[in-house]
N, C-alpha and C positions, 0 to 999 in steps of 0.2 A: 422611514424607508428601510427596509431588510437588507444589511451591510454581508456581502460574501466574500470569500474569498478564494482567488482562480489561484490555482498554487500549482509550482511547477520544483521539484529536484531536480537538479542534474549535475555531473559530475565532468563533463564534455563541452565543446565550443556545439550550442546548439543556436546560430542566428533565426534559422528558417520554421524553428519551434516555436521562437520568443514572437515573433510576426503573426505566426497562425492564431496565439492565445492572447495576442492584442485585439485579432479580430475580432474572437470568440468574446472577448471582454466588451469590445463594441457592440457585436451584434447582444450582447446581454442587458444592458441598458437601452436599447434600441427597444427591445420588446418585453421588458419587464421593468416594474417601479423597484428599480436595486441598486446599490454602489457597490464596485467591482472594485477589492483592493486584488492586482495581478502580484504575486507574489514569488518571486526567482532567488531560491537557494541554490547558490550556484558553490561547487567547489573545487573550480577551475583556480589555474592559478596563470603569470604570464601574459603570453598571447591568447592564449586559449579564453581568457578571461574577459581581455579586451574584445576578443570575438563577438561576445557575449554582451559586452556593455554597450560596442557599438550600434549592434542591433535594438538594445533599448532607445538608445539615446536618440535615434533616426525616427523611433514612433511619434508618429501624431497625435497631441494631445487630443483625447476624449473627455465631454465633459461626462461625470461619471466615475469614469475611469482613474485609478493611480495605480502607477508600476513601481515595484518596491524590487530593488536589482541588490543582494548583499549576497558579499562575498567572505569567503574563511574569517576573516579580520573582524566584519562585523558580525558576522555570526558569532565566532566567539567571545567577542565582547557583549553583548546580548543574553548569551546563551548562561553565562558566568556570572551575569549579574543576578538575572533570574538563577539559578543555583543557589547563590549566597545569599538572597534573600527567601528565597523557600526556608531557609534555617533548616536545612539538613545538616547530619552529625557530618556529612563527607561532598562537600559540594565540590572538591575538585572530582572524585568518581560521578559525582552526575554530570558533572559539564563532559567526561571522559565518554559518557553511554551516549549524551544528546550528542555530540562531535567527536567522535574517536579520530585521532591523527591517523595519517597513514594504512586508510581502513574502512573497505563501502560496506555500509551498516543500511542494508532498506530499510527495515521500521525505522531507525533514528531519523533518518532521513524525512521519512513523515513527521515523527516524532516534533520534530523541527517547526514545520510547519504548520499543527498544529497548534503549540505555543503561539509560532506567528500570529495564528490568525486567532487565535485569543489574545493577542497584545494589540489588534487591529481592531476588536468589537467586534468582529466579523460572526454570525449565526452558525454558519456552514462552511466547510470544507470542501473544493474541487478540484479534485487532482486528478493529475493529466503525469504522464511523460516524456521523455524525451527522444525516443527510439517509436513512436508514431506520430501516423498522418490521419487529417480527417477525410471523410468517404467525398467525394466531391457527385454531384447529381445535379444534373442541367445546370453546370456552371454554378452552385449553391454548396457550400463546404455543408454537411451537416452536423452543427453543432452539439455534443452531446449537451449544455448547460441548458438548451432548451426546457429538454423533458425534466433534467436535475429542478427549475425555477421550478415548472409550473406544479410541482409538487412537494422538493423538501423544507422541512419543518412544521408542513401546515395538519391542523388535522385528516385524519385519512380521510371520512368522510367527506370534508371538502375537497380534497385531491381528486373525487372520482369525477368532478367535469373533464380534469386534463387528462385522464387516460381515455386509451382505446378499448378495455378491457377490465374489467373488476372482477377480483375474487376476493373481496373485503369480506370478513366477518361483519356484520352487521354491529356486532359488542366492540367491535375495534375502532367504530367513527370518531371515537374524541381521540383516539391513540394519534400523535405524530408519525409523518413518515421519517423514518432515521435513515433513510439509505436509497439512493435513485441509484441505477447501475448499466450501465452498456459493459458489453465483452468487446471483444477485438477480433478480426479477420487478420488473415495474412501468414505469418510466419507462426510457428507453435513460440508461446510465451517462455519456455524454455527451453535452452539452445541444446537439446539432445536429437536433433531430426536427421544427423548423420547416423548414428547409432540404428535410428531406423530401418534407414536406408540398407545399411552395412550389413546387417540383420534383425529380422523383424523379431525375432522370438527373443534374442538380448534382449532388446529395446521392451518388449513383453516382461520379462525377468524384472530387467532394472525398473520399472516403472509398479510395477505389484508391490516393491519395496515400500513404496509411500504409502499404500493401505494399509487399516488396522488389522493388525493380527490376527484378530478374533475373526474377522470378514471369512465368508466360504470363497471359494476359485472362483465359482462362478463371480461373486460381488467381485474378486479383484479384477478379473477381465473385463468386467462392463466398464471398473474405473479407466485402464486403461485405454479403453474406446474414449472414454471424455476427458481424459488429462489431457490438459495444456494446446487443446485446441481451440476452446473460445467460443466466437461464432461458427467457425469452421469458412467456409469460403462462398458465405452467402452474403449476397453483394446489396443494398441499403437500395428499396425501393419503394416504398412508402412507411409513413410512420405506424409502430404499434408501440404498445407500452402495456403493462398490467398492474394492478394495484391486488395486494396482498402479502403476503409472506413469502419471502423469494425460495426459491433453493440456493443453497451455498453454490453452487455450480454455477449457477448463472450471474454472480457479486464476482467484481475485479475488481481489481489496486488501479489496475492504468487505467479507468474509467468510470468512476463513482462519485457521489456526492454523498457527504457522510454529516451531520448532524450533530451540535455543541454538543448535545443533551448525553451521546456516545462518547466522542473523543477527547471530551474536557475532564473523564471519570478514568478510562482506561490507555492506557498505552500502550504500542505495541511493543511487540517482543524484541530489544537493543543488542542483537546476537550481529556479529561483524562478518562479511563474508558469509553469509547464509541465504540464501534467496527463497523465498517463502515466507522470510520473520514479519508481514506487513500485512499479516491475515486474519491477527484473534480477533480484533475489535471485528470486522464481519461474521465470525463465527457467535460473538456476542448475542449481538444485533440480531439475526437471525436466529438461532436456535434459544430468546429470549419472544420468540413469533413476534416482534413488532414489525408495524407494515412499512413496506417500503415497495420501490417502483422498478421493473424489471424493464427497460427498452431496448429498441435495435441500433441506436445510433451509436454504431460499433468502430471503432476505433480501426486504421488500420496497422498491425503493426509488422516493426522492420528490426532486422537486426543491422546492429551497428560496427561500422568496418573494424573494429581494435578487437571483438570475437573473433574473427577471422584470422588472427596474429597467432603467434603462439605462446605469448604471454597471455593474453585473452582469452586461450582455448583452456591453457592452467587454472587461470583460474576461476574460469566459469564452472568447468568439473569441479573441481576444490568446493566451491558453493554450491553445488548440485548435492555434494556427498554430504554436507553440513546439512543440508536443508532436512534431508532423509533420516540424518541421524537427530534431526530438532525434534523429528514426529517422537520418537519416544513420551518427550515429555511433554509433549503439546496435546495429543491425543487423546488422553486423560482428561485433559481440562477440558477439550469440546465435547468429550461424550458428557461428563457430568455436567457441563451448559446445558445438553438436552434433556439431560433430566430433571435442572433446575427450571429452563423454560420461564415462563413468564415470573419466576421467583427473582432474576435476577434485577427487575426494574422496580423501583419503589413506585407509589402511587400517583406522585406527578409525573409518571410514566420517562423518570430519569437513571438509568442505567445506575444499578450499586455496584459501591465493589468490591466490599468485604465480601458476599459469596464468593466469588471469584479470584480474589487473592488468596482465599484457603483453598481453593483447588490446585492453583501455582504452587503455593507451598506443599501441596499434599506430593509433588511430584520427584520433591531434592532426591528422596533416597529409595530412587524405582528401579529396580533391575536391569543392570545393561545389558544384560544376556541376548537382547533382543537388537540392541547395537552392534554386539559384537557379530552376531548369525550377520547382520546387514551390511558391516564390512566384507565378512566371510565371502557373502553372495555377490557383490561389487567385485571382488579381488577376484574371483573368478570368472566370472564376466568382462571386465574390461581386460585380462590376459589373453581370453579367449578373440578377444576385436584384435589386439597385436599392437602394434606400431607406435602412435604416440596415446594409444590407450594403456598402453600394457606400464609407458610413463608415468600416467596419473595411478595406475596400479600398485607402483613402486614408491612412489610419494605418499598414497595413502597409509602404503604400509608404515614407512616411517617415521608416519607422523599417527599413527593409529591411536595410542593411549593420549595423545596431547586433544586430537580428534573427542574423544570419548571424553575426557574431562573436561572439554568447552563447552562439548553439549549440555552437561548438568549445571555448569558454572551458569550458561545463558542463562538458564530456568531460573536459577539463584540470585541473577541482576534483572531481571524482569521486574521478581515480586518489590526487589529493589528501589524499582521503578516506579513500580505502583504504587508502593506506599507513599513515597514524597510528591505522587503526579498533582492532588491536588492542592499543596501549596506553591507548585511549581507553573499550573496556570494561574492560580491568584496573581503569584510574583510578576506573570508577562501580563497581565491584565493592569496589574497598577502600574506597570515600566509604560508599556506602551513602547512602539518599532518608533517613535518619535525620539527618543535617546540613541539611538541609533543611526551614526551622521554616515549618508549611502550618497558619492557622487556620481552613482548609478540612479538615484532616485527621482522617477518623472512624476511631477505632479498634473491631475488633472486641467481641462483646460478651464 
């Protein structure tokens, strides 16, 4: 029977999440021959924690079903153990990239998770978050893990009963689908929609930042028509799906099922306070054309009250700036992905990753120049907004060179990463989440 795993980060007391993807876990064994480990890296601490446990503890056993609820304590215990058994030269800096103290790392955060669910057996990865809902239709939540069963891992060719659509190469039917993916409706996925508002041609500015350099006007403007809006605001009315090679456009973090054969080879980018670091393994995946599944069952998402603060406005700007200044050295590696294309999978159609770590490294010592213009153009831009932009204006400045040397450093601990990732799933695969004593942890019924 095909072991997945429902995986959930969060950082926040999220009860009314943990309930939704207990569902999601029921209705997965309900209609598919699967065991669902739910899997809640949580790194609340407190009340907030207990928020968190109680909502576990309240679910109803599923048989099927096991909920695996850890917190800092056993994550880092875990985390530590697999470190020092990878026999890396510096396993406290790995245990420091998988859990940084004091510091939201999105790839790690995956990262995390998928060690989990290689220490769980688990084939597949399903991750969800914690800042959405699912689309509800005649009283029926619609599940994205639907479309994720009825097609990830299996040959693509077998996949095309369960779409609505195929544009399969015909040479691609023994390929695996590596990636099922819904977008999201609702709020734009990041929090710059006041900027919009405030003014549209900033927001135009700030947002061209994130394209490659190279790109003509025209290509930046189109970008900025489809950044970070997702599905846009079209509402889940019956099912579609397509079978082929996705566009990166249409592949999300908040709504994907990603495939061992991917995430057990590379790891994503363990940059702290960056938003965007939880993207290469998709750029992979895709611009490696292996098939995968494109659906509607779109997420809805929301932002969560602590943006709204002004410590949360800090530093979501703070990670907006990082993210822009990642593209440097990130940008490099996905163009040379598309030129390496189907080079980067070997022949049992398993993702390598020697291509792909000499492209990371090929990036340590790339020209900031192109940083620096991107600060330049921010620093004028958010003075030009005023008030508590012209703030984060002042902060960036201050911290500009420390900015610019993290950028290159991330690049630096990435490849870091990658080199020791696969002794570091072996290690979770022999530990096994069974060493791991969670009195959050609900066993099946």
């Amino acid at each position: 029977m095909q072991r997945v795993c429902l995986a959930l980060p969060t950082m926040r007391p999220c009860p009314e999440t943990i309930v939704e993807l207990a569902e999601e876990a029921a209705y997965a064994v309900a209609n598919f021959e699967v065991e669902v480990h739910l899997l809640i890296l949580d790194t609340t601490e407190g009340e907030e924690f207990a928020r968190n446990a109680d909502a576990v503890a309240t679910l109803a056993p599923v048989a099927g079903v096991t909920v695996h609820h850890l917190g800092n304590e056993e994550q880092r215990a875990f985390f530590r153990k697999v470190a020092e058994d990878s026999g890396a030269a510096d396993p406290a800096l790995l245990l420091e990239l998988m859990l940084p103290e004091n510091a939201v790392a999105y790839g790690s955060c995956v990262n995390r998770l998928f060690l989990g669910a290689a220490a769980l057996g688990c084939t597949s990865t399903h991750l969800r978050n914690d800042d959405a809902d699912f689309q509800v239709v005649g009283g029926e939540k619609m599940f994205s893990i639907h479309h994720e069963l009825l097609s990830i891992g299996k040959p693509a060719g077998e996949a095309v009963a369960g779409v609505t659509r195929s544009e399969l190469d015909p040479a691609d039917a023994d390929a695996p689908v590596m990636l099922v993916s819904g977008a999201f409706i609702g709020e734009l996925c990041v929090d710059i929609s006041e900027i919009r508002e405030l003014d549209p041609d900033i927001y135009r500015e700030v947002v061209r930042l994130w394209a490659p350099p190279v790109w003509s006007d025209e290509e930046k403007d189109a970008m900025v028509e489809l950044s970070f809006k997702g599905g846009g605001d079209t509402a889940f009315t019956t099912d579609e799906s397509v079978l082929g090679v996705p566009d990166i456009w249409d592949v999300y973090m908040c709504n994907v099922a990603l495939d061992h054969r991917g995430y057990e080879v590379l790891p994503l980018l363990p940059a702290t306070e960056t938003i965007g670091s939880d993207y290469a393994l998709h750029h992979a995946m895709v611009h490696a054309k292996m098939p995968g599944v494109v659906h509607n069952r779109h997420i809805v998402n929301y932002y969560t009250p602590e943006r709204r603060t002004d410590a949360g406005f800090v530093a979501y700007q703070m990670r907006f700036v990082k993210f822009l200044l990642s593209m440097l050295y990130l940008y490099p590696v996905y163009g040379q992905m598309i030129d390496l294309g189907r080079g980067m999978m070997d022949e049992r159609n398993v993702l390598r990753v020697e291509p792909i770590l000499e492209l990371v490294r090929g990036t340590f010592d790339w020209d900031r120049s192109g940083n620096e213009h991107c600060l330049d153009v921010l620093d004028g831009c958010y003075r030009k907004l005023g008030g508590k932009y012209a703030g984060i204006a002042d902060l960036v400045a201050e911290r500009r060179q420390e900015l610019l040397d993290e950028a290159q450093a991330d690049a630096e601990l990435w490849a870091l990463l990658i080199e020791n990732w696969a002794p570091m799933v072996a290690a979770a695969r022999a530990n096994g989440l069974g060493t791991v004593a969670s009195a959050s942890q609900v066993p099946s019924a």
